[in-house]
Phi, psi and omega in degrees: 000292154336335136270017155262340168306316203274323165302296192317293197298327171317320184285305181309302192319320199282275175343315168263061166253294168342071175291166198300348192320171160296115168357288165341279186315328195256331179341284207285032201214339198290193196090200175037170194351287194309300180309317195263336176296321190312306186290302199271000186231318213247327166121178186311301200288322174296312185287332146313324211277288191295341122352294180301342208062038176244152209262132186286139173284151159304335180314310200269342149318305200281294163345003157261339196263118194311332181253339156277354172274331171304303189303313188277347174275328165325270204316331187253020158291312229239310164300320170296339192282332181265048163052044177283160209222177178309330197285284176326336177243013153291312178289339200263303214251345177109145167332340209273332169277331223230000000 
């Protein structure tokens, strides 16, 4: 338990390392550690996204926590089926995701 305490808080440290910059700024900088939870937990396209510089939505965050990742895989089940695009949800949550 005591390691894995100890990976967790390494992991969290090692992220909020990650500052605040601009989108831009951070792109050519993307990969590592980040780049590959993106690629193995969210697919191919968040981990191109985020490569790219772009930010994981909170939508595709909660979709790791087991009973509400159930709800939210519905709700973004229910958004494709009503044909919403890359764009529309650029407009809804912002550039920085989409």
């Amino acid at each position: 338990m005591k390691k894995l305490i100890a990976v967790t808080l390494a992991v969290v440290m090692a992220v909020s390392l990650l500052g605040a910059a601009p989108v831009e700024a951070k792109a050519k900088d993307r990969g590592g550690l980040m780049g590959f939870i993106a690629g193995c937990c969210f697919g191919i396209r968040a981990g191109a996204d985020y490569n790219d510089g772009k930010e994981i939505h909170w939508r595709e965050w909660i979709a790791l926590v087991p009973v509400v990742g159930l709800v939210v895989a519905i709700w973004n089940g229910i958004d494709g089926a009503n044909g919403m695009q890359r764009g529309d949800y650029a407009k809804k949550y912002g550039s920085q995701y989409y």
